[in-house]
N, C-alpha and C positions, 0 to 999 in steps of 0.2 A: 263291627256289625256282627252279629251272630243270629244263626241260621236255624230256621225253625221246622221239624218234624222232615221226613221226606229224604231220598238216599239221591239226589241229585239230578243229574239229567240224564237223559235217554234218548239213543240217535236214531231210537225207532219212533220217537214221537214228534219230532220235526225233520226239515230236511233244508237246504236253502234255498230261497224263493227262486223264481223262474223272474220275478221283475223286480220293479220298486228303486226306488233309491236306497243302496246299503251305505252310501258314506262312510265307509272303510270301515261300518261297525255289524260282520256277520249278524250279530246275537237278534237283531232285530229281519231279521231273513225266515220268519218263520211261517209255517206253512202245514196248519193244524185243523183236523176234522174236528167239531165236538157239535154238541146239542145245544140250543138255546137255553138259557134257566130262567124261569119265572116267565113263561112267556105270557105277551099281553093277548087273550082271545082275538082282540077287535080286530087286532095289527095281521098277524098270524093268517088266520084268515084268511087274508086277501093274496097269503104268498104263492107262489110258485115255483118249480121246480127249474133255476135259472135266472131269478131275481136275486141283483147283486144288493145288499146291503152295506153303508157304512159302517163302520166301528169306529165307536170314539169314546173317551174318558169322562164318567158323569163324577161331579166335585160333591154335589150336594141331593140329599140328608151326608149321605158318604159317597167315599172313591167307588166306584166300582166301572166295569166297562160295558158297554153296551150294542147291541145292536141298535141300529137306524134302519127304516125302509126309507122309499123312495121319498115319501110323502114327508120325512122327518119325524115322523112319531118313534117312539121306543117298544120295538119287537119282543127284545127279552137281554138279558142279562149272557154274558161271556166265563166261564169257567175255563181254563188252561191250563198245563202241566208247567204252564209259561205264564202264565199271567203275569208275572211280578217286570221278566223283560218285556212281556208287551208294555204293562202301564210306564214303563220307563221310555219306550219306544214313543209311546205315545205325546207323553210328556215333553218329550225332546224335538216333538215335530213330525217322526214320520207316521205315514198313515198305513192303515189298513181297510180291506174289502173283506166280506165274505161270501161267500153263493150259495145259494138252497139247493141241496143235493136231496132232500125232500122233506115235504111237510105232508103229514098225516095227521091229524087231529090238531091237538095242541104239540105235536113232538116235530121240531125243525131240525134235522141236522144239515149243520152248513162245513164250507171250509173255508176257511179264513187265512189271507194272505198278503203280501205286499200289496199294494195300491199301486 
């Protein structure tokens, strides 16, 4: 495998989770602030400050990972300095949450964590 752009990891951008099942694999123990991307108006909207959303791996047009509200519709897109252990996290089973730590227009920042 060979590694693309980026100088590795950083133990100031995760920490390890407070819950969740680790199944003896830390890497998936992450616990990341970031902003929703692409968010969907309609979804967004209705969030609040405290509303847990899903996260889960979308297959198709492509991979990418996403937010869920309650309702199951898709809030917006997941950017990570981790993305690649999360989708592998994901891939393998364990879940994640994230919570609205606030939405102001179309801008959510959440933090996302073990399930």
């Amino acid at each position: 495998m060979s590694g693309g752009g980026g100088g590795g990891s950083s133990d100031d951008q995760w920490r390890p989770g407070a819950g969740g099942p680790v199944s003896g694999d830390d890497k998936c123990s992450i616990v990341e602030k970031t902003v929703l991307n692409s968010p969907v108006a309609t979804v967004v909207a209705g969030l609040k400050v405290g509303d847990v959303l899903a996260i889960a791996l979308e297959t198709h047009p492509r991979k990418r990972v996403i937010a869920r509200a309650s309702n199951g519709q898709t809030a917006g897109a997941i950017t990570s300095t981790h993305l690649v252990e999360i989708i592998e996290c994901l891939e393998g089973g364990f879940e994640y949450s994230a919570e609205v730590l606030s939405a102001t227009g179309g801008r959510v920042e959440i933090e996302i964590a073990p399930a």
